[in-house]
C-alpha angles and dihedrals in degrees: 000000000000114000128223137192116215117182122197082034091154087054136106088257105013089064094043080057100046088048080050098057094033080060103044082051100260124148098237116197109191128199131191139151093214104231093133104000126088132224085216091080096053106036096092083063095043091093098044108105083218087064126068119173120216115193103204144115116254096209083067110075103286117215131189121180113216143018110342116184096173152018134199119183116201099150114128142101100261111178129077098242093047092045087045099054092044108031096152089057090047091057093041093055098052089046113031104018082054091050096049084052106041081050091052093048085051094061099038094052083238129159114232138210122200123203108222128165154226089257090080082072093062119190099337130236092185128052149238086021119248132187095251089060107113090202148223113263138154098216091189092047127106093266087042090093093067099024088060084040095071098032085064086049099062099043092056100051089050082049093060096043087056105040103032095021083233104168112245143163119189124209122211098201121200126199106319127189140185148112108322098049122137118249094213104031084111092244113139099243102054084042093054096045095045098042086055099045097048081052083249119148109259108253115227126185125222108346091314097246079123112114134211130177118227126214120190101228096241087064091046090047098050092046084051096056088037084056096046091055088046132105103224123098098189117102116260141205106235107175135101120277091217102119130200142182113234084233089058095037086056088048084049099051095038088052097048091047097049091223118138099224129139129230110257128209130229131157116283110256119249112278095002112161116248094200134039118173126133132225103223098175087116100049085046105052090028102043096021082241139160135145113271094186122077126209101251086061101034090058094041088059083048096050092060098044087045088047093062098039083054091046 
């Protein structure tokens, strides 16, 4: 039984991950030090003999006895809201935590896979957004602390797979949805969902032009393990290329819930990106990937999952 490592694993993602290897007959070890994840997405793993829980920080010196074949490291604050109340431990994740792992996969001879993001990309000046953008990014703004983050992040993966040969792949999620997340993590989805359900005006921010792309996570989850089997060490895009406006995404949420709210306006955040839409031509020609669920289902199986956490 191969045995892999998957850090953030009470997280969103991280726990969508962990549900994928159990399933494809993997040993997953998570780890997670629980500042922004929740036991409550893994519990129903925590008797399985194929799942052992670690509780630890991954900036502090990770170590795993035995065989390890794979990584993934999720761990990182990864909302706004969350990267925003604990900068320092945002910068410290995508620095030191990467280190600590690209160290471990070192000496266990692993290969890893880093969970990078669309925010490298900044506020875009070309779109849609494709892997060979170099970005547009304030690294001393408020978001700079994860956007640099994961810029580090990625340097210092590519550096280790030049330098070490260590073998590494490296995911640029875009905006990702699904049952686990947090209600209150500040992400547009959860706000919208939660504003409508609790009959709250649905806050938008700027004039809402602004665009995002939204990927159902059993899509993401399925590009991401394409990606680590592949044979490709350049990061690539992995999101959905549908892409919506916030004022249609309010209209979308306040007619599937069937509430009778209004959109809201508030000033755009520093720094917040105008555009989102990823270039998959990669996934697509490389993985054979492409997303399967469209937006209209992905967000009625949120929707149930969000009515009975509101509830």
């Amino acid at each position: 039984m191969k045995r892999v490592l998957i850090t953030g694993a009470a997280g969103f993602l991280g726990s969508h991950l962990c549900d994928r290897f159990i399933k494809e007959g993997f040993y997953v070890i998570g780890m997670d030090n629980l500042i922004t994840g929740n036991m409550e997405n893994i519990e129903h793993l925590m008797p399985l003999p194929q799942f052992e829980f670690h509780h630890h920080d991954v900036t502090k010196y990770v170590h795993i006895p035995g065989d390890l074949h794979y990584i993934l490291h999720f761990a990182s604050p990864a909302s706004p809201i969350d990267y925003l109340k604990k900068p320092i431990q945002t910068l410290k994740v995508g620095s030191l935590g990467t280190h600590n792992l690209l160290g471990l996969a070192l000496s266990k001879k692993a290969r890893i896979l880093v969970a990078s993001t669309s925010e490298v990309y900044g506020d875009p000046t070309v779109h849609p957004q494709n892997e060979e953008y170099w970005g547009n990014v304030n690294c001393v703004g408020p978001r700079g602390v994860y956007d640099e983050a994961k810029r580090f992040q990625e340097a210092i993966t590519m550096a280790y797979h030049n330098m070490h040969q260590v073998e590494t792949r490296i995911v640029r999620i875009f905006n990702t949805y699904g049952p686990r997340m947090r209600l209150d993590d500040g992400r547009v989805l959860p706000a919208f969902m939660s504003q409508a359900l609790r009959g709250e005006d649905l806050t938008v921010f700027g004039d809402g032009s602004q665009t995002r792309s939204f990927c159902y996570v059993d899509d993401l989850v399925d590009g991401i393990y394409r990606l680590l089997f592949s044979d490709y060490h350049l990061p690539m895009n992995v999101g959905n290329p549908s892409e919506i406006s916030m004022n249609d995404f309010g209209k979308e949420i306040i007619a599937l819930t069937g509430t009778k709210q209004k959109l809201v306006y508030h000033p755009l955040p520093q720094d917040d990106p105008k555009q989102r839409c990823p270039d998959i031509t990669k996934a697509k020609a490389i993985l054979g990937w492409e997303p399967k669920i469209d937006r209209k289902e992905g967000l009625k199986r949120t929707y149930e999952y969000f009515k009975n956490k509101v509830k």
